[in-house]
N, C-alpha and C positions, 0 to 999 in steps of 0.2 A: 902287353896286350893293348893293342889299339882300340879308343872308344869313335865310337860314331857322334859324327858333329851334331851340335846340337839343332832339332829341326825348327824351321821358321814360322813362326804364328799364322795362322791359315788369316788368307785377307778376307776382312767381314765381305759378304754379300752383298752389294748393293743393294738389291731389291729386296732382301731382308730385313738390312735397315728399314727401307723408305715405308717396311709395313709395318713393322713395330711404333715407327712412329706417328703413322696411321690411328695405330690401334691406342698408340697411348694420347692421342689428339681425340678419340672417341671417348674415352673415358674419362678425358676431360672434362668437356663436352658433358657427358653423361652424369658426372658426379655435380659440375653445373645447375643443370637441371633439376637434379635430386631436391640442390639445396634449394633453389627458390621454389620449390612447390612446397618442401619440408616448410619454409619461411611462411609461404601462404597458408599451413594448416595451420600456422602458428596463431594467425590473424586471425582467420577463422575461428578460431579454438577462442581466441578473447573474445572476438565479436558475441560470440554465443554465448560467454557467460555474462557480458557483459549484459545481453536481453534478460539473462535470466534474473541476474540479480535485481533487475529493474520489475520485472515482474512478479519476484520476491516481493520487492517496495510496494507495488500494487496492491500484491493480496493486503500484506499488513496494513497497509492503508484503508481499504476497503472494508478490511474486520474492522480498524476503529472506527470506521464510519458507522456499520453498523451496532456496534456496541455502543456508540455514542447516542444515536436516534434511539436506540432501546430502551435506555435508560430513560433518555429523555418522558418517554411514555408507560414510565415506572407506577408514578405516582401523580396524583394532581395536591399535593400539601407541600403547601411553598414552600417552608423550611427545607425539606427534603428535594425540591428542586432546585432552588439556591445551592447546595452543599454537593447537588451530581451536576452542575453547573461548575461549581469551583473545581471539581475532582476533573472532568472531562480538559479546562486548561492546564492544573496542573499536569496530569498525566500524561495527556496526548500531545499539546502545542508546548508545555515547557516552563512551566509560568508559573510559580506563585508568588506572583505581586498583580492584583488585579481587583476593579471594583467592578460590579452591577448595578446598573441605576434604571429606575424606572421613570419613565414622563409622567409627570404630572400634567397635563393638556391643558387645567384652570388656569394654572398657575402660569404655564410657561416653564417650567422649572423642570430639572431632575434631578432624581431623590434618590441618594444611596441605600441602596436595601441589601449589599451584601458584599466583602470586602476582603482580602485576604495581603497580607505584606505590604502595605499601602498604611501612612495617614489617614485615617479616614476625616478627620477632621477639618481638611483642607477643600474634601468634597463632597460633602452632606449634601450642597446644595448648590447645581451649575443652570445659569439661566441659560436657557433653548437657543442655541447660536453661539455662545460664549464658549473660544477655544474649539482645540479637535472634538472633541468631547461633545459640546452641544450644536459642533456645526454635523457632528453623525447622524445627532436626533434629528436634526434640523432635516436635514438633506435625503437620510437615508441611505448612503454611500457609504463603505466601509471604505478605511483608512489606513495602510500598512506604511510604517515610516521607510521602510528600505529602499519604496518602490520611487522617493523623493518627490514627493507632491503632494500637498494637502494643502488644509486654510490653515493662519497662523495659530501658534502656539500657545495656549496659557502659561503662567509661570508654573506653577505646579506638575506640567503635562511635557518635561523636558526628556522624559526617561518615557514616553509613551512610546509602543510596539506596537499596537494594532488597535482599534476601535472598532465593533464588530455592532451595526443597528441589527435588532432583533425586532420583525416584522409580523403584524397580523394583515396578510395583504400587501393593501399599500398603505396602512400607516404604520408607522414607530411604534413599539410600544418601549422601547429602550435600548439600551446599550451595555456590550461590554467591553469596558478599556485594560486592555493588558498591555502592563510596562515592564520589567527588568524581565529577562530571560534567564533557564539554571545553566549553569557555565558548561554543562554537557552538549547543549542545544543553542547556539549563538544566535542562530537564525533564524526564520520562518521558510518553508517549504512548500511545494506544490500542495501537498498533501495536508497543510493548515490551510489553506488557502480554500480548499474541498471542504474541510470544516468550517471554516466560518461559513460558507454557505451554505450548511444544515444549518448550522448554527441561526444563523436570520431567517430561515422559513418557519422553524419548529420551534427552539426555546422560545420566542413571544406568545407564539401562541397556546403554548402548555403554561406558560406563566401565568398568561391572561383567563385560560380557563378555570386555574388555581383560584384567582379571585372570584370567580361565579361557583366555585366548588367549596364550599370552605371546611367540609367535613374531608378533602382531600383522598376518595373513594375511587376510582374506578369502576364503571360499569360493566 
């Protein structure tokens, strides 16, 4: 029984080729495309959280703000302001190693009146100008070491972080000097930065009205 020869591959189509290859140079192309706009939602997609989280930082920021002023106008019995004083740097800016001194104006001098993980011994008593510390009172400028610039240093004021003058207007009524930071918090932030400037409008003068108050009362 004779077979029949075997038949010959049909020759591809030209013009079939040249459209498949068309088609697969479109979907190239096409999958191309895909991916950099996929790429740009990707950015997008950060960028947005990236606002958000920042205005996460915001709110919380702005609640300590406001819990921090609240306090402040708790009470006029200085004990009790001293001590929501010391709670607002620990808690909020990071800090318990910190003194509070008040000017003495007679004297020239300032007087520690309230002290937390510090010596206090070393500073009972800074005369007005002498170090960061009494060029604060002096001047009225707050001083943050990070920002590299200040007047010179006292021996004692080597570990100082921020000098905050606490203001009735425009005069001093004191200072507070915060030195070592807790090792969760290295730095200082925008957002301490917002506080010390509550910080120097209100604490002096809730301080200072303590002393004209001395039953520590609220009206």
């Amino acid at each position: 029984m004779s077979q029949d020869p075997p038949s010959k591959p049909a020759t591809p189509d030209p013009e079939a080729l040249q459209g498949s290859d068309e088609r697969l140079g479109e979907l190239r192309a096409e999958n191309a495309s895909l991916r950099t706009q996929l790429g740009t939602l990707h950015q997008e997609r950060a960028r947005l959280e990236e606002r958000l989280s920042e205005a996460d930082a915001r709110v919380t920021s702005l609640v300590g703000l406001y819990a921090a002023s609240h306090r402040l106008h708790e009470t006029l019995e200085r004990p009790a302001l001293l001590d929501i004083l010391r709670d607002i740097i620990n808690n909020i800016v990071g800090s318990e190693e910190l003194g509070i001194f008040e000017l003495d104006a007679a004297r020239s001098t300032l007087v520690l009146v309230h002290s937390m993980g510090i010596e206090p011994a070393g500073f009972q008593s800074i005369p007005l100008g002498r170090g960061i510390i009494g060029q604060t009172a002096l001047t009225g400028q707050l001083f943050v070491a990070s920002e590299g610039k200040g007047p010179p240093a006292a021996e004692n004021e080597s570990a100082l972080t921020a000098c905050v003058p606490l203001r009735i207007g425009s005069r001093v009524w004191g200072v507070i000097a915060i030195f070592g930071m807790l090792p969760h918090k290295p730095t200082l932030g925008d957002s301490d930065l917002e506080l010390f400037a509550l910080l120097e409008k209100q604490a002096g003068l809730v301080l200072a009205a303590s002393e004209a108050d001395p039953d520590g009362h609220r009206s």
